[in-house]
C-alpha positions in Angstrom: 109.2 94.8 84.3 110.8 97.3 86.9 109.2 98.6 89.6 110.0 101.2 92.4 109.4 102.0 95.3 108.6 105.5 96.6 107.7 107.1 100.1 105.2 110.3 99.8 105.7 113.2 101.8 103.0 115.2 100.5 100.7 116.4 103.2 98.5 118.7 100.4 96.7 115.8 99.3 97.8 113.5 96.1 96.0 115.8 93.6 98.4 117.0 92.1 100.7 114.2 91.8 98.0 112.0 90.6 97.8 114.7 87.9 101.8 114.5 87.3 101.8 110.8 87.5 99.1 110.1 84.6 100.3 112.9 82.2 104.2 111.6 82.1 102.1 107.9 82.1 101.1 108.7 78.9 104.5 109.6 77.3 105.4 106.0 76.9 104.3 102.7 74.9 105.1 100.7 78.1 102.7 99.7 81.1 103.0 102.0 84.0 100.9 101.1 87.2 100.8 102.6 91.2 99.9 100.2 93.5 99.2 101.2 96.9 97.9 98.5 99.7 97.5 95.9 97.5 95.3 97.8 94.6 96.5 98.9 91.6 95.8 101.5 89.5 96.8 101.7 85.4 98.1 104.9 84.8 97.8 105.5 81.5 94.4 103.8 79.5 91.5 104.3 82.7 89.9 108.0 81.7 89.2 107.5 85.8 92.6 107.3 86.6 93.0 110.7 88.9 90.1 109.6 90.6 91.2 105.9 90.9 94.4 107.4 92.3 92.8 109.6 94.8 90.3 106.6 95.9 92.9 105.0 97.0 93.9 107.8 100.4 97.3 107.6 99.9 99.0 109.8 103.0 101.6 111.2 103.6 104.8 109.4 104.4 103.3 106.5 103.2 105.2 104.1 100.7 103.7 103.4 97.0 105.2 101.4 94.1 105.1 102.0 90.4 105.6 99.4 88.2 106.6 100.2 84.7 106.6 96.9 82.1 107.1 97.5 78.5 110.3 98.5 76.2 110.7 102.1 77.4 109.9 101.3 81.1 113.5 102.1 82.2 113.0 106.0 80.6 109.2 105.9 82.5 110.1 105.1 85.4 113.0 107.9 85.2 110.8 110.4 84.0 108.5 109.9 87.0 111.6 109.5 89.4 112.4 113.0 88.0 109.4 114.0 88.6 108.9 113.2 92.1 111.9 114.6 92.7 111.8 117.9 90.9 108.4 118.9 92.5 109.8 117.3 96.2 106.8 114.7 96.8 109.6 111.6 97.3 112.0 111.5 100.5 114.9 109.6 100.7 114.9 106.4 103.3 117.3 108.7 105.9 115.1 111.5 106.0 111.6 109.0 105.8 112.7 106.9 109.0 113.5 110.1 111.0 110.1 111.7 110.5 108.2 108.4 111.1 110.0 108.9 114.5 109.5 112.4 114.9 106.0 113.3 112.8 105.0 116.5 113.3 
C-alpha cells in the first residue's frame, strides 16, 4: 500500500478533480482511496463516488491523502500525481506554508 499526501489549492470547487480523480481511478486493478478528515472514499467501484467526493467539502489549501494498495499502485498513484500536477490543483509544501500565512 502507498499513500500520499496532497495539499489542494483549488478555490473552483473539487468538481472537477473529483471527476479527474475517479476516471484515472478506474485505469488500474489496484485499490485507490481519498481520505479526507478521517472518511474515506473508494475511488473506483462506488457509482456515487463524485458525489461521495464532493460530500466530503474539501477546501482549498486543505491537505487530502490517496492511498493506492494493489500491484499497479506505484503507476496509480503517479498517474494521479501527474494529474494534479498537470491541471495545477497540488502545491508544493514551500508555496502551501506561505499562503496559509498570507491567504488571500
Amino acid at each position: 500500500m502507498i499513500t500520499k499526501q496532497y495539499n489542494i489549492i483549488t478555490s473552483t470547487g473539487f468538481a472537477r478533480p473529483a471527476t479527474l480523480l475517479v476516471q484515472v481511478s478506474r485505469l488500474f486493478t489496484s485499490r485507490i482511496s481519498l481520505e479526507y478528515q478521517k472518511k474515506s472514499i473508494d475511488l473506483k467501484y462506488s457509482t456515487d463516488s463524485i458525489m461521495d467526493i464532493l460530500s466530503l467539502r474539501i477546501r482549498p489549501y486543505s491537505m487530502i491523502n490517496i492511498k493506492a494498495e494493489g500491484i499497479d499502485e506505484y503507476d496509480a498513484l503517479q498517474t494521479i500525481d501527474n494529474l494534479f500536477n498537470k491541471n495545477k490543483l497540488i502545491i508544493d509544501q514551500t508555496e502551501f506554508l506561505s499562503c496559509k500565512s498570507n491567504p488571500k
